[in-house]
C-alpha positions in Angstrom: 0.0 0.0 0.0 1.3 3.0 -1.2 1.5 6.1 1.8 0.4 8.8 -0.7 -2.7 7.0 -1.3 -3.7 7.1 2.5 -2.8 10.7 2.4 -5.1 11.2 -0.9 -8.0 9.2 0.8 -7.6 10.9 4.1 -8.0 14.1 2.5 -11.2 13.6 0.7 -13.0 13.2 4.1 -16.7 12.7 2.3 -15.5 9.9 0.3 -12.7 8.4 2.4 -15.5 5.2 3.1 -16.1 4.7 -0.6 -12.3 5.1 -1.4 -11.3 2.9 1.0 -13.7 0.2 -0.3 -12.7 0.6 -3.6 -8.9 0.4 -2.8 -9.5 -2.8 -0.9 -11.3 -4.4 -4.4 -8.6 -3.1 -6.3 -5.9 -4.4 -4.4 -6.8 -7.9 -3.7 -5.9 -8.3 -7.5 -2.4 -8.2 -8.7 -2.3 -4.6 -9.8 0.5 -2.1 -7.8 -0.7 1.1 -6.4 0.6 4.4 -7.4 -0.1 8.1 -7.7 0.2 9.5 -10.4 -1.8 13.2 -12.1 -2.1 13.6 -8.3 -4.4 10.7 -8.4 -4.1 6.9 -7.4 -3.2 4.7 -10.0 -2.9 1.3 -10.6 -0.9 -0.7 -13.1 0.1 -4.4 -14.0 3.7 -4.1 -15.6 3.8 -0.3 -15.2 1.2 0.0 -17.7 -1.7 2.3 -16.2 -4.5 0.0 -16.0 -7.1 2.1 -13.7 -7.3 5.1 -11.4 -9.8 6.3 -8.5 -10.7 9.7 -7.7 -13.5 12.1 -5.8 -14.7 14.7 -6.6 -17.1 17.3 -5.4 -20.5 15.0 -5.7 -18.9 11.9 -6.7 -16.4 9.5 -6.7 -15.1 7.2 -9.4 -12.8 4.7 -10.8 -11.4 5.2 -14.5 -10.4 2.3 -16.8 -7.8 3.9 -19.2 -8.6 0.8 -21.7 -12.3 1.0 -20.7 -14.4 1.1 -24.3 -12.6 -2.5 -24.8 -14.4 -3.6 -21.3 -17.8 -5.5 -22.4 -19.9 -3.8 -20.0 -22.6 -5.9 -20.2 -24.4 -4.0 -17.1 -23.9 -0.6 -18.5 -22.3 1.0 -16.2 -19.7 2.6 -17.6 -19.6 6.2 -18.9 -17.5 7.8 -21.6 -14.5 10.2 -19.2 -14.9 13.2 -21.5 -16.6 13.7 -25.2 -13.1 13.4 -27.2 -12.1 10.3 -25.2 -11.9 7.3 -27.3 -10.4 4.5 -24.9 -11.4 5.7 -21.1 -14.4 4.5 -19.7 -15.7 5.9 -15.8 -17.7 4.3 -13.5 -19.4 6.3 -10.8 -20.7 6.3 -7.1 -21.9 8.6 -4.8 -21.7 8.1 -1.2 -25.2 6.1 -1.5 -24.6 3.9 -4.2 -23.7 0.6 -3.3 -20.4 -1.1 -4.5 -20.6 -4.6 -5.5 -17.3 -6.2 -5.0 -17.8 -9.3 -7.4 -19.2 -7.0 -10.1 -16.5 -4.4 -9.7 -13.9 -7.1 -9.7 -15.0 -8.7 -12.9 -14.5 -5.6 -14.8 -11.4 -5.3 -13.0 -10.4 -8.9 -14.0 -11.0 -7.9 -17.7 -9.5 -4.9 -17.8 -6.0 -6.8 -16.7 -6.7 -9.8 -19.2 -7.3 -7.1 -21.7 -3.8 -5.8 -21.1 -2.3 -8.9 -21.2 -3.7 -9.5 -24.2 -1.9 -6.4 -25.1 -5.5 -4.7 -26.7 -5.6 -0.8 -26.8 -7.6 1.8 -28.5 -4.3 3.9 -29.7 -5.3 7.5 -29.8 -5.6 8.8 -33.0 -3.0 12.0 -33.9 -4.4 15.0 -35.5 -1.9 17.3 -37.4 -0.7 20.3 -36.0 -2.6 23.1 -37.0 -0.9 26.9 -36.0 -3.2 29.1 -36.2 -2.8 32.5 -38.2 -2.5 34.3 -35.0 0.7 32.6 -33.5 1.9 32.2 -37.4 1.9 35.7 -37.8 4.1 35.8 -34.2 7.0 34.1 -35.8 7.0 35.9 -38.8 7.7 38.7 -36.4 10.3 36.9 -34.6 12.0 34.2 -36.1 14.0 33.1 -32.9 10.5 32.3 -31.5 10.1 30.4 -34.1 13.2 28.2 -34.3 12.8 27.5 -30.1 8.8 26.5 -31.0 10.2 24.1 -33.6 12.3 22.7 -31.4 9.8 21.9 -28.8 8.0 18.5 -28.6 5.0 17.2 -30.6 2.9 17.8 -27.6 4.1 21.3 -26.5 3.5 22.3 -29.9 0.1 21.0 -30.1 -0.7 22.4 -26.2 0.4 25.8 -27.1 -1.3 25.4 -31.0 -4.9 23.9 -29.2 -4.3 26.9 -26.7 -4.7 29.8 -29.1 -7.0 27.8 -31.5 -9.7 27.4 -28.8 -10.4 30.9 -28.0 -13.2 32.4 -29.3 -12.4 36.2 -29.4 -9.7 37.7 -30.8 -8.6 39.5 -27.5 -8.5 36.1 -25.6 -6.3 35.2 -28.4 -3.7 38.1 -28.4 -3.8 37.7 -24.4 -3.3 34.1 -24.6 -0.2 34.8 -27.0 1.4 37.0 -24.6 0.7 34.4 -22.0 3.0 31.1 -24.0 5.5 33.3 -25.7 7.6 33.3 -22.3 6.5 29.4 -22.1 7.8 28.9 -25.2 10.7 30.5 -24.3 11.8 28.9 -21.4 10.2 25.2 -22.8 7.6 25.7 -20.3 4.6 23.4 -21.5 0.6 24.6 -20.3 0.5 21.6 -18.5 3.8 20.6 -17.2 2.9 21.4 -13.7 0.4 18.4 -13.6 2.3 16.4 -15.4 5.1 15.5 -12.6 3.0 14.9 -9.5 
C-alpha cells in the first residue's frame, strides 16, 4: 500500500469510506498502487490499468482501456466527449459497491492488457493558427525554439490559441505562452510530474 494514497483518501473526508472500499477491491488483484496526475493509479507491468478519484459530488474509478471492457451491465460512462479509450464508473456516497461485479470488470480490464488490446489515440496534425503564425514571422528566434519543442508542447500551445473564441482572448493568450515557449515551459507541465 502506497503512503500517498492514505494521504489522498484521508483528504477527501466525504468519500474516504467509498475510497477505502474501492482500494480494498482493487488491491486484492495483482495490480500495484501508485499516484500518479495527483491521483491513485494502478498498473500491471507499469502500464496504467485504472485510477480512483472524488470529486465534489462523486467519486469514481477510471479504466484507461475501458471502451474495450464489455460492459454488459452498463455502467460505464464515456471520461470526456473526445475520449476514445477511457471509460468511468461512478458512485456517490449512496450507491452501493458490488465487490464481485466491480472485480470482474477489473479482472477484464488486466486480461485485456495482457492480451496487449488498446484503443491507440488517433494524432491530429498540428494546426498553427494564423494568430501565433503571424508571431513568428515577427520573430523568427520564437520560431526556431517552438520548432524545437516537442510534438505535444507544440500542439498544447497550438490547441491553446486555436480554442479561444475572441480575438482579444487570443492576443492575451499569445502573450501568456510566448515566455513558455521561451523557457520550454509546456501549459500543462505542472500536472504532469506529481
Amino acid at each position: 500500500m502506497n503512503l500517498k494514497v492514505d494521504e489522498y483518501i484521508n483528504k477527501h473526508v466525504l468519500f474516504s469510506k467509498k475510497l477505502s472500499e474501492l482500494r480494498k477491491i482493487i488491491l486484492s488483484t495483482k495490480l500495484e498502487e501508485t499516484i500518479k496526475w495527483n491521483f491513485p493509479v494502478y498498473t500491471l507491468n507499469n502500464k496504467n490499468i485504472l485510477s480512483i478519484g472524488a470529486f465534489k459530488n462523486h467519486i469514481g474509478i477510471w479504466f484507461f482501456q475501458g471502451a474495450l471492457l464489455k460492459d454488459e451491465h452498463h455502467v460505464l460512462q464515456n471520461a470526456q466527449e473526445k475520449t476514445k479509450a477511457m471509460r468511468q464508473w461512478r458512485f456517490d456516497n449512496d450507491s452501493k459497491i458490488e465487490n464481485e461485479l466491480l472485480l470482474s470488470y477489473i479482472e477484464e480490464a488486466i486480461i485485456n492488457e495482457k492480451k496487449g488490446l488498446k484503443i491507440k489515440p488517433t494524432k491530429k496534425p498540428l494546426v498553427i493558427p494564423q494568430e501565433l503564425k503571424q508571431v513568428f514571422r515577427e520573430n523568427s528566434n520564437l520560431s526556431n525554439i517552438f520548432d524545437a519543442l516537442t510534438l505535444s508542447k507544440k500542439r498544447e500551445f497550438a490547441d491553446y490559441i486555436s480554442e479561444a473564441k475572441r480575438e482579444a482572448t487570443k492576443v492575451k493568450r499569445i502573450e501568456k505562452i510566448v515566455p513558455m515557449i521561451i523557457n520550454n515551459i509546456g501549459l500543462h507541465d505542472k500536472y504532469k510530474n506529481c
